[in-house]
Biotite code that builds the C-alpha atoms (Angstrom):
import biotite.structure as struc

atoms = struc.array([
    struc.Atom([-154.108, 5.459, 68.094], chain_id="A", res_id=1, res_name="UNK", atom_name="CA", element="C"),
    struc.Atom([-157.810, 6.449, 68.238], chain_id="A", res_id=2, res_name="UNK", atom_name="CA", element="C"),
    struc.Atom([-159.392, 8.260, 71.313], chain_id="A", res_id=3, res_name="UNK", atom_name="CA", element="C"),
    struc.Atom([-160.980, 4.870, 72.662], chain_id="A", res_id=4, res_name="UNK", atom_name="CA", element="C"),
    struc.Atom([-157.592, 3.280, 72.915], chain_id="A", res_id=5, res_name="UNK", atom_name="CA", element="C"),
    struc.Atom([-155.789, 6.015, 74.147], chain_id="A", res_id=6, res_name="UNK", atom_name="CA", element="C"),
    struc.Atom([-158.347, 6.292, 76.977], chain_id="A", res_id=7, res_name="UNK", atom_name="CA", element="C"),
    struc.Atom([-158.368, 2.808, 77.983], chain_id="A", res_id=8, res_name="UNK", atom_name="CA", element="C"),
    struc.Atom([-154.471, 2.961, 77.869], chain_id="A", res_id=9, res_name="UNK", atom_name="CA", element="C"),
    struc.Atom([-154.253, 5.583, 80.580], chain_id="A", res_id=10, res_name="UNK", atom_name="CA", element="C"),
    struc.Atom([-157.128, 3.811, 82.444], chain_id="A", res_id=11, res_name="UNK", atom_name="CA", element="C"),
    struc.Atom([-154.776, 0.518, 82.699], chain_id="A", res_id=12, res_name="UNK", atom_name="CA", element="C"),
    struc.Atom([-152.157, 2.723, 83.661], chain_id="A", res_id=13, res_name="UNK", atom_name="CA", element="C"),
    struc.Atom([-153.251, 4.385, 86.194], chain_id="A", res_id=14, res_name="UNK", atom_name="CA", element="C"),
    struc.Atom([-154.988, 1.257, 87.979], chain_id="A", res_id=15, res_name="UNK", atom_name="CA", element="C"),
    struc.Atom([-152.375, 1.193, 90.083], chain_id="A", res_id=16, res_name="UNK", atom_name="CA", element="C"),
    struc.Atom([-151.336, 4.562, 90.712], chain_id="A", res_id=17, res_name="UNK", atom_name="CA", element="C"),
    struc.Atom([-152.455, 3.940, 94.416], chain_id="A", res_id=18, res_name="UNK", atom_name="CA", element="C"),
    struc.Atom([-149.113, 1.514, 94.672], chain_id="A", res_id=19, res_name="UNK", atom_name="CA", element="C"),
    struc.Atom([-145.683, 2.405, 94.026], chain_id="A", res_id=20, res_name="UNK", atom_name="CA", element="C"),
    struc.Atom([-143.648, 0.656, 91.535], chain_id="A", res_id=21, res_name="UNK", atom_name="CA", element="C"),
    struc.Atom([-140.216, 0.019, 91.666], chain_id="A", res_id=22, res_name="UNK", atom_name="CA", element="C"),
    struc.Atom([-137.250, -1.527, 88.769], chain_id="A", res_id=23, res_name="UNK", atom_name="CA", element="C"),
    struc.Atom([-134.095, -2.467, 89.242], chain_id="A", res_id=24, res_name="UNK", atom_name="CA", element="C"),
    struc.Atom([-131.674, -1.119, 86.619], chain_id="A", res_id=25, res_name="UNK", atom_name="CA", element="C"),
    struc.Atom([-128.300, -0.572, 86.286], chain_id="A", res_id=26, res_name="UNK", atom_name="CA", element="C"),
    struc.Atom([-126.530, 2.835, 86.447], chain_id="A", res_id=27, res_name="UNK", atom_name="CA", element="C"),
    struc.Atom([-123.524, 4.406, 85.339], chain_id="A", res_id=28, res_name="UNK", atom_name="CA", element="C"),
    struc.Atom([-122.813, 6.086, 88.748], chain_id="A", res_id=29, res_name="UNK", atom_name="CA", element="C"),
    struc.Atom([-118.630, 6.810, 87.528], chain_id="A", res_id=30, res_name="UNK", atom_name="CA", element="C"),
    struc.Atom([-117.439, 6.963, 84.131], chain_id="A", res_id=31, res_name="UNK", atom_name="CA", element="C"),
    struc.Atom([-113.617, 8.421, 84.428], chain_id="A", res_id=32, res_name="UNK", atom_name="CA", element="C"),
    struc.Atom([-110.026, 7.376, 83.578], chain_id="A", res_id=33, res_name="UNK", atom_name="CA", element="C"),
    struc.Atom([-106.405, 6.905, 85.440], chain_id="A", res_id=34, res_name="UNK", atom_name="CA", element="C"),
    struc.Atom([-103.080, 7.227, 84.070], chain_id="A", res_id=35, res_name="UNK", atom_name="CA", element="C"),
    struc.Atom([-99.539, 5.956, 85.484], chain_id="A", res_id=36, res_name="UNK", atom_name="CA", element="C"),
    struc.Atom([-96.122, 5.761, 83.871], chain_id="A", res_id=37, res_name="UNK", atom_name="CA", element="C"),
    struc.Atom([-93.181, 2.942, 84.393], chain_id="A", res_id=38, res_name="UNK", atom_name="CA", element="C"),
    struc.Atom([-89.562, 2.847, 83.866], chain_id="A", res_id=39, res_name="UNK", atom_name="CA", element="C"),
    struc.Atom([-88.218, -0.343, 82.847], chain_id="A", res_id=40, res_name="UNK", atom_name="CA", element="C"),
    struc.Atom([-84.961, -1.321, 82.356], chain_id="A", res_id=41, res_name="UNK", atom_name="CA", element="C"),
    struc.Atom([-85.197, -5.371, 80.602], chain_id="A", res_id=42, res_name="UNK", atom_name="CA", element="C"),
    struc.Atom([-81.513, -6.946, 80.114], chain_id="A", res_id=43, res_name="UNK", atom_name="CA", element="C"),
    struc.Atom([-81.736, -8.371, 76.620], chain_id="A", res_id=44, res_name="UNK", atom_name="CA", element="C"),
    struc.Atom([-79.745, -11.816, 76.258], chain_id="A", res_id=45, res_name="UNK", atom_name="CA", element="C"),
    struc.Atom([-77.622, -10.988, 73.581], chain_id="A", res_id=46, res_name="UNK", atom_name="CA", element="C"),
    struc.Atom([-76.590, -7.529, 71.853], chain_id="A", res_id=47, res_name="UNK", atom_name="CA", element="C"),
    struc.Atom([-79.580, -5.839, 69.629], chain_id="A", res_id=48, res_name="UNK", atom_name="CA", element="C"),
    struc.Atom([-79.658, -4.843, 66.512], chain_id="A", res_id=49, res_name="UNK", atom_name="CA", element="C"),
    struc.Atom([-82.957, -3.059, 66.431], chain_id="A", res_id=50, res_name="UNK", atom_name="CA", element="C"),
    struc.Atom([-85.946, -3.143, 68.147], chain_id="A", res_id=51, res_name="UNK", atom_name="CA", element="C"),
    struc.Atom([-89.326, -4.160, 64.915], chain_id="A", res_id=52, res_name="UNK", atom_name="CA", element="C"),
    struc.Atom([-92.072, -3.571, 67.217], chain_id="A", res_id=53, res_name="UNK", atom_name="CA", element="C"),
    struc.Atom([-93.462, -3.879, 70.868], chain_id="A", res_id=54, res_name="UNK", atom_name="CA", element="C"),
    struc.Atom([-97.178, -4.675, 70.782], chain_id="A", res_id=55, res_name="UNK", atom_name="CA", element="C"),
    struc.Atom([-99.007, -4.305, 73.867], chain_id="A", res_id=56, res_name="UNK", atom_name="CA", element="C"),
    struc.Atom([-101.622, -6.787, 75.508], chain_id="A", res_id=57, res_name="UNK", atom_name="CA", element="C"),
    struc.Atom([-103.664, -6.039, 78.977], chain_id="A", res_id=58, res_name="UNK", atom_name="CA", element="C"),
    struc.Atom([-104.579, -8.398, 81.499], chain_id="A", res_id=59, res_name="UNK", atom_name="CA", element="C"),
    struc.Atom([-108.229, -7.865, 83.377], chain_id="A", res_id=60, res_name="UNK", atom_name="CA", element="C"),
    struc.Atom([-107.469, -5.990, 86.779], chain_id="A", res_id=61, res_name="UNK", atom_name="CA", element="C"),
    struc.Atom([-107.909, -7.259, 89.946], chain_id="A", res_id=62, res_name="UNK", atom_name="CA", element="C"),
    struc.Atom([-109.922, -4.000, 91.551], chain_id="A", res_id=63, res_name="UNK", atom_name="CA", element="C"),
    struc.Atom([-112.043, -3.141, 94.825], chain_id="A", res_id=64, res_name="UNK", atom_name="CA", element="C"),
    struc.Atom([-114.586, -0.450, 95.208], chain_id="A", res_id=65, res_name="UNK", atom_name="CA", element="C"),
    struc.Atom([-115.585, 1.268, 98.641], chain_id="A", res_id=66, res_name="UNK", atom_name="CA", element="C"),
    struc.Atom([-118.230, 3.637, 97.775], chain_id="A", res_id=67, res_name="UNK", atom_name="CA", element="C"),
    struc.Atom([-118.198, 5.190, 101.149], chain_id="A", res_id=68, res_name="UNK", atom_name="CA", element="C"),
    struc.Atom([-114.830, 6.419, 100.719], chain_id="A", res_id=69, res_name="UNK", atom_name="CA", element="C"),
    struc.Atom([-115.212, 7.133, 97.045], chain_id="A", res_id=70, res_name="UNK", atom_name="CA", element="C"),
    struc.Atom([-111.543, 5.032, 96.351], chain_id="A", res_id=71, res_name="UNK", atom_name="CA", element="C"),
    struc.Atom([-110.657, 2.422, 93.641], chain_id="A", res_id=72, res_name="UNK", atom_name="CA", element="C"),
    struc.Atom([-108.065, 0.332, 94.149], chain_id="A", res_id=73, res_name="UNK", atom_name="CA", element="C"),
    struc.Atom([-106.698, -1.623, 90.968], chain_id="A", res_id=74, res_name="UNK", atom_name="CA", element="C"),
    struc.Atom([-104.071, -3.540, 89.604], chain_id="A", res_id=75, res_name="UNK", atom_name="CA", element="C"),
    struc.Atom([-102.785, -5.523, 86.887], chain_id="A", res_id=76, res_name="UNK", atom_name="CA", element="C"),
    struc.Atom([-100.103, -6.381, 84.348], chain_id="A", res_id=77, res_name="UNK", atom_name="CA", element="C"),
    struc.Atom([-99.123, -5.264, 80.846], chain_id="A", res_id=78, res_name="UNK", atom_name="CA", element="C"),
    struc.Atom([-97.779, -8.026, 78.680], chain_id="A", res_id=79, res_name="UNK", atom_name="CA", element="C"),
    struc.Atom([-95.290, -6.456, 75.620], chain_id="A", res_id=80, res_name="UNK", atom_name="CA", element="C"),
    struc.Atom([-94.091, -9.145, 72.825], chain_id="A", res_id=81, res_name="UNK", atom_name="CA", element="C"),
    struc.Atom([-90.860, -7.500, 71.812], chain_id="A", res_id=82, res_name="UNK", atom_name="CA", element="C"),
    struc.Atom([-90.046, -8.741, 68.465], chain_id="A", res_id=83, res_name="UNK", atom_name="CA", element="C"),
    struc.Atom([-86.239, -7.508, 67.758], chain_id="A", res_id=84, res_name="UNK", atom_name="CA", element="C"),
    struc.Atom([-83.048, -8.727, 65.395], chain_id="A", res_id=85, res_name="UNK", atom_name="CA", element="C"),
    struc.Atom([-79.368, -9.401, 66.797], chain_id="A", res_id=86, res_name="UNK", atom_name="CA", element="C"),
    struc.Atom([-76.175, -8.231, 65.521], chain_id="A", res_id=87, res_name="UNK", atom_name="CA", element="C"),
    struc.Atom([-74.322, -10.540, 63.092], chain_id="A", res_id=88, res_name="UNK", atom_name="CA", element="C"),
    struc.Atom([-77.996, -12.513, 62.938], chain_id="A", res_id=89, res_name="UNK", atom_name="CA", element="C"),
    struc.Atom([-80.846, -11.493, 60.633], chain_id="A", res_id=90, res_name="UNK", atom_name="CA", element="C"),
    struc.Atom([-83.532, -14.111, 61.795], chain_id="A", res_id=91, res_name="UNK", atom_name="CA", element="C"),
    struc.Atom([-86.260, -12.429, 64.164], chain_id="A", res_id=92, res_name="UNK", atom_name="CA", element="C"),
    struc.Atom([-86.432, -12.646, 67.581], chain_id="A", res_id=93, res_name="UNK", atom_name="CA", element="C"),
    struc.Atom([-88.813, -12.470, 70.189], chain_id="A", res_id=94, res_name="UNK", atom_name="CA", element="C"),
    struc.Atom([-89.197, -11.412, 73.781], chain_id="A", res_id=95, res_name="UNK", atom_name="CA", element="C"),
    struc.Atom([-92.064, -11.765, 76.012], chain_id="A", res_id=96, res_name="UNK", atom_name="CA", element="C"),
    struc.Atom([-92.311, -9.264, 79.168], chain_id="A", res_id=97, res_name="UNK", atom_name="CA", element="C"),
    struc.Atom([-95.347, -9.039, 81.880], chain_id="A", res_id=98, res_name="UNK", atom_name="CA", element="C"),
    struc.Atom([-95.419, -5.645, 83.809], chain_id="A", res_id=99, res_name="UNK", atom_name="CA", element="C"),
    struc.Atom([-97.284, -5.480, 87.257], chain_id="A", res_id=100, res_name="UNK", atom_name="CA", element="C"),
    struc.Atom([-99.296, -2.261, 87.958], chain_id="A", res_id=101, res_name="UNK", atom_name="CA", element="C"),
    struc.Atom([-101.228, -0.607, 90.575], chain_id="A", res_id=102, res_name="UNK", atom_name="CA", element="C"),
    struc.Atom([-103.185, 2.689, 91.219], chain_id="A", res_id=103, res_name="UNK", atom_name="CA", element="C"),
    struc.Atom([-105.458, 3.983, 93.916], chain_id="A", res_id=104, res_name="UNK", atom_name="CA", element="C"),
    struc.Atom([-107.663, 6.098, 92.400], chain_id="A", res_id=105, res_name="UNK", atom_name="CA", element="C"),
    struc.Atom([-110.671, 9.114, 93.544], chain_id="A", res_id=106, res_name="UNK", atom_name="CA", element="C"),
    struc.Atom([-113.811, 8.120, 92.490], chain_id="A", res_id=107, res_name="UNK", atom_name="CA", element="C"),
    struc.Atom([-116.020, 11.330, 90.789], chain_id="A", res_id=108, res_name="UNK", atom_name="CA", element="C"),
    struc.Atom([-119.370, 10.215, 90.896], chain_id="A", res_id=109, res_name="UNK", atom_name="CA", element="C"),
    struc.Atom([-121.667, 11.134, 87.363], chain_id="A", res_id=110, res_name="UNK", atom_name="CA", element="C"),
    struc.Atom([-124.703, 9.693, 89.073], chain_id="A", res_id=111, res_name="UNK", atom_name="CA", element="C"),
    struc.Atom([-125.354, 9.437, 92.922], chain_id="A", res_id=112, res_name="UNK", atom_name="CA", element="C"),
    struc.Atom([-124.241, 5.530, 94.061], chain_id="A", res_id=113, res_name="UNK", atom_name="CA", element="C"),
    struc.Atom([-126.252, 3.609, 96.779], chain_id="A", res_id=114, res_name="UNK", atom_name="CA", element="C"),
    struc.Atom([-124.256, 3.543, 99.474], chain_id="A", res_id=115, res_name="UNK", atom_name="CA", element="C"),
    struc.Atom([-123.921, -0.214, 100.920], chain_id="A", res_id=116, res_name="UNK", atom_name="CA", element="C"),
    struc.Atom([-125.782, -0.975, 103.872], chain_id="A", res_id=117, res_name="UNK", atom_name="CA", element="C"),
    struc.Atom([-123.642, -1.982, 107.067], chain_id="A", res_id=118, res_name="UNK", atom_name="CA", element="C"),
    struc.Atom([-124.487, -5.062, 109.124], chain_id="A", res_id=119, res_name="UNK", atom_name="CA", element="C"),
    struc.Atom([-126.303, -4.927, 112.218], chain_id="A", res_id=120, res_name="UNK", atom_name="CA", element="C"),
    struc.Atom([-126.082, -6.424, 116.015], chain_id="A", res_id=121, res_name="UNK", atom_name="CA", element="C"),
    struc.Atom([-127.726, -6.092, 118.894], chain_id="A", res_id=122, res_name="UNK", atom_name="CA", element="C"),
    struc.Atom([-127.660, -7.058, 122.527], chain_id="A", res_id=123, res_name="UNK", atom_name="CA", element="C"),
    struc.Atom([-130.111, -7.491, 125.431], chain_id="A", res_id=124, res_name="UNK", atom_name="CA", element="C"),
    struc.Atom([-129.973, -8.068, 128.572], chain_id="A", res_id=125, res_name="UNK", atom_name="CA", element="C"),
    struc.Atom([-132.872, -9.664, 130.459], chain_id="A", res_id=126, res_name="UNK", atom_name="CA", element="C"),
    struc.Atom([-132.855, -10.538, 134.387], chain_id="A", res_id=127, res_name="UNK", atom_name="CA", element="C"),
    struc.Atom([-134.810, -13.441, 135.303], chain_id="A", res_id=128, res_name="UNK", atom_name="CA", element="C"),
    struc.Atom([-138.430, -11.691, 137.492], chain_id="A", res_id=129, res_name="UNK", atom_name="CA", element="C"),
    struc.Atom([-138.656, -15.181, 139.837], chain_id="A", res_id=130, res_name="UNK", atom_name="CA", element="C"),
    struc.Atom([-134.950, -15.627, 140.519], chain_id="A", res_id=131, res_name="UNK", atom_name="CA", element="C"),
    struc.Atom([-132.901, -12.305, 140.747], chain_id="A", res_id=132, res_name="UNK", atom_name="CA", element="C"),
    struc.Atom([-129.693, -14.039, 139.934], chain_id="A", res_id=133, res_name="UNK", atom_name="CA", element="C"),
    struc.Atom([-130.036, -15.545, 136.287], chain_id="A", res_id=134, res_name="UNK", atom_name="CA", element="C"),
    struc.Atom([-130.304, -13.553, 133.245], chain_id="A", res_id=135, res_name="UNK", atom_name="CA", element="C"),
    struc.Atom([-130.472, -14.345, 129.499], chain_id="A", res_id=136, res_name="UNK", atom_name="CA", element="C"),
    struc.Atom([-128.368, -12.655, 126.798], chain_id="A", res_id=137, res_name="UNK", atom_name="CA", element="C"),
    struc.Atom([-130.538, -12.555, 123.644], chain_id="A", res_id=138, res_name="UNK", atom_name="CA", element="C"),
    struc.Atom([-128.225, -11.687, 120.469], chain_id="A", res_id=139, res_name="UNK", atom_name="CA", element="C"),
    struc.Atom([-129.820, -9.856, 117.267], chain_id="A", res_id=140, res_name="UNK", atom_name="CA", element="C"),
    struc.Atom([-128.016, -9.723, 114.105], chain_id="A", res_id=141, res_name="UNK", atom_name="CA", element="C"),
    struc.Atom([-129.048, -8.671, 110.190], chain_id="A", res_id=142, res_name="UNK", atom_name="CA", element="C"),
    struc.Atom([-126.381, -8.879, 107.878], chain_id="A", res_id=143, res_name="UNK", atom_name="CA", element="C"),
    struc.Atom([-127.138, -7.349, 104.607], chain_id="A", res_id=144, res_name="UNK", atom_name="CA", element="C"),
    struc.Atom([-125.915, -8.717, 101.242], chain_id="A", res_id=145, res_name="UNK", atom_name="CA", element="C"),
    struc.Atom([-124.942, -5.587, 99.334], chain_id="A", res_id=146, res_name="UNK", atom_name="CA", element="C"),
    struc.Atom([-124.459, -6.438, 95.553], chain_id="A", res_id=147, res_name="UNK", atom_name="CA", element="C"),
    struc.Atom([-120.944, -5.101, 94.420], chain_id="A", res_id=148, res_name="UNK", atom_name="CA", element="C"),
    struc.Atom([-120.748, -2.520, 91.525], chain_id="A", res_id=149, res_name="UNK", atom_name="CA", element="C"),
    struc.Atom([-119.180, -3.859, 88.460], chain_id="A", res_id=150, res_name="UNK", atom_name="CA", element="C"),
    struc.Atom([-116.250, -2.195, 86.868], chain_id="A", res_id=151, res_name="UNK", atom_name="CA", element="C"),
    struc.Atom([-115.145, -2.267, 82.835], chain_id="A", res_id=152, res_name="UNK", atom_name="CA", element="C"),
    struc.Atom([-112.312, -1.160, 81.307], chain_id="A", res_id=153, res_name="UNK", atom_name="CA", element="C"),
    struc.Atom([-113.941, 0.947, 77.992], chain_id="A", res_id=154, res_name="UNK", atom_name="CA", element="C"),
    struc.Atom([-110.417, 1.361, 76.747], chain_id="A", res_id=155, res_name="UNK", atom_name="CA", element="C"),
    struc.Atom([-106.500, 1.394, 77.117], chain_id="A", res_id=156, res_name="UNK", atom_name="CA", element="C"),
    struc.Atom([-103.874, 3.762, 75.788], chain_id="A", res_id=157, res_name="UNK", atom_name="CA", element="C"),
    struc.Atom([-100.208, 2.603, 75.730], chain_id="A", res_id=158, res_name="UNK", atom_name="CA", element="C"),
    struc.Atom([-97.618, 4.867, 74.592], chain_id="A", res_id=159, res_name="UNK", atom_name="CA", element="C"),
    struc.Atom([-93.917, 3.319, 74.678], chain_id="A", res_id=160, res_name="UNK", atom_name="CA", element="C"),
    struc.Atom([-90.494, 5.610, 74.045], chain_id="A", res_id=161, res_name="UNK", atom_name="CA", element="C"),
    struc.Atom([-87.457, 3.320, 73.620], chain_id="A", res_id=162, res_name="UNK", atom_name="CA", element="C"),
    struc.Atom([-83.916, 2.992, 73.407], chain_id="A", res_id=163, res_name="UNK", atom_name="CA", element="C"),
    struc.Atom([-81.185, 0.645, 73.912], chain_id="A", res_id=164, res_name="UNK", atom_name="CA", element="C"),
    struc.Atom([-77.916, 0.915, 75.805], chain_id="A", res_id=165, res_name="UNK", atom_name="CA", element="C"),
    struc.Atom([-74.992, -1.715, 75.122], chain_id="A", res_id=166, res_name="UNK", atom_name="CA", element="C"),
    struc.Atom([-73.423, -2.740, 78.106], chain_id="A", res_id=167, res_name="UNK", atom_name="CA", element="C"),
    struc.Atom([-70.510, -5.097, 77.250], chain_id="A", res_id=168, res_name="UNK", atom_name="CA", element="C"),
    struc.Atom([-71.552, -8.412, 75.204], chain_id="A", res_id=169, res_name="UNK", atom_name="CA", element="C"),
    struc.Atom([-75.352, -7.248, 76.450], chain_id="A", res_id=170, res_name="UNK", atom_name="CA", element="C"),
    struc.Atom([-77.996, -5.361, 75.358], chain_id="A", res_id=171, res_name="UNK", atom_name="CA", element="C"),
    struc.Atom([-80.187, -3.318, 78.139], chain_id="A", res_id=172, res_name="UNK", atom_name="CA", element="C"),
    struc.Atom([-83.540, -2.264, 76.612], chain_id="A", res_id=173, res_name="UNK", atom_name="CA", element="C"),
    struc.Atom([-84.816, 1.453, 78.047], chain_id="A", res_id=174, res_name="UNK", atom_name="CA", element="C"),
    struc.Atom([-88.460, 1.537, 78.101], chain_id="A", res_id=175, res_name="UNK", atom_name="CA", element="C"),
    struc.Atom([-90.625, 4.534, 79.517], chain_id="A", res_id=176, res_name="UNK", atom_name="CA", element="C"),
    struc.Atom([-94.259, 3.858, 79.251], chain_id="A", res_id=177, res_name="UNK", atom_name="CA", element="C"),
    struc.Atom([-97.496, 6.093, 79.645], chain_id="A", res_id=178, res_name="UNK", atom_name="CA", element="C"),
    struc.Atom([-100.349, 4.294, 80.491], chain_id="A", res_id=179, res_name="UNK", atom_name="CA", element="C"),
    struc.Atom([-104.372, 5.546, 80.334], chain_id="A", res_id=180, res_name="UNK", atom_name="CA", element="C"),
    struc.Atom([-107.254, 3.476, 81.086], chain_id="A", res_id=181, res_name="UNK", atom_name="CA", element="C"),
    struc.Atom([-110.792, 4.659, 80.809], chain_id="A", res_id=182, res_name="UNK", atom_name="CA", element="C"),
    struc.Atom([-113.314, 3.270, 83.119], chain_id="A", res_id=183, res_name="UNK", atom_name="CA", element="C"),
    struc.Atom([-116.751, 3.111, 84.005], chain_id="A", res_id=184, res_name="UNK", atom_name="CA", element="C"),
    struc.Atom([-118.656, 1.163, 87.298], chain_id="A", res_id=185, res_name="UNK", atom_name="CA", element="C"),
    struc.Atom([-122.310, 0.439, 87.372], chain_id="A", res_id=186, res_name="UNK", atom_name="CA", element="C"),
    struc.Atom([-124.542, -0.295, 90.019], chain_id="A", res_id=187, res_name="UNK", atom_name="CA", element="C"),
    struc.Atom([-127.384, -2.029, 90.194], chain_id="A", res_id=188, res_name="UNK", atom_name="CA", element="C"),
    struc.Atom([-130.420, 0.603, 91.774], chain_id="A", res_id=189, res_name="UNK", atom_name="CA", element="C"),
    struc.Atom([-133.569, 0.369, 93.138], chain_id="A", res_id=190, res_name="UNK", atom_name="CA", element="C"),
    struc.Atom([-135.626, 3.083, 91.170], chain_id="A", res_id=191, res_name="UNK", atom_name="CA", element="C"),
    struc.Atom([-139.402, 4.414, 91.817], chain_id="A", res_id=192, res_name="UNK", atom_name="CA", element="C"),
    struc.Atom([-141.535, 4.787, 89.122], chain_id="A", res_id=193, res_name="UNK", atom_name="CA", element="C"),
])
């Protein structure tokens, strides 16, 4: 860039320096993870043979953020496919399972959130100068549309111990499960350049 441009660059730059600018971006304001564990006992239909593999699919959570009280609130469900063989029987079978969740969770903030403005009402009173008796109510009300932060799921950790216990002409699959999500909500903010 010669001189003459750079010059005329920070002229056009600084023609408005008088007014201040503002953007609206999204920020990372919490970037963090949970973890919960579950015991589940699933009564198998016939007696196992062995357990091939469990492979683990999430559902989106249902979640709500209050940013005043720095709490998340989520839930969802973990769906297994249990694929497993049967005594005396060497086709492959499979199993389908959906596990409900829920955590309440702290919210650490990495970047300062804009806290949600609260809605607004008002109420006057005014008597009537001519006639002593009457007076009007007038009612004032502003009720702000805050824009909710979004939430994402950056990644899930399953990690599944097993066993199985025979109970009679049934087979009662033992499943203890560790669960880790890391998370991350943005908001949308209102910066000054």
């Amino acid at each position: 860039m010669n001189e003459n441009n750079h010059h005329s660059y920070e002229q056009l730059s600084n023609s408005n320096s008088g007014v201040p600018r503002y953007i609206r971006v999204p920020v990372e304001i919490v970037h963090s993870k949970f973890d919960f564990t579950i015991n589940k006992n699933i009564k198998i239909s016939e007696r196992t043979n062995k357990i091939l593999d469990i492979n683990w699919t999430t559902t989106y959570p249902e979640y709500q953020i209050n940013l005043v009280a720095n709490r998340l609130w989520i839930s969802g469900k973990l769906h297994a496919e249990i694929t497993y063989t049967k005594h005396n029987n060497s086709n492959i079978h499979m199993e389908n399972l959906l596990i409900p969740w829920k955590k309440t969770c702290q919210l650490e903030y990495t970047y300062p959130p804009m806290i949600p403005l609260s809605n607004e009402k008002s109420q006057y009173e005014f008597i009537n100068q001519d006639q002593q008796t009457e007076s009007s109510t007038h009612f004032e009300q502003t009720i702000y549309q805050n824009e909710a932060p979004k939430f994402e799921i950056i990644s899930t950790k399953i990690i599944t111990t097993k066993n199985i216990k025979e109970e009679g002409t049934t087979s009662i699959l033992l499943l203890d499960l560790y669960c880790e999500k890391q998370f991350r909500i943005w908001q949308n903010q209102i910066i000054k350049l």
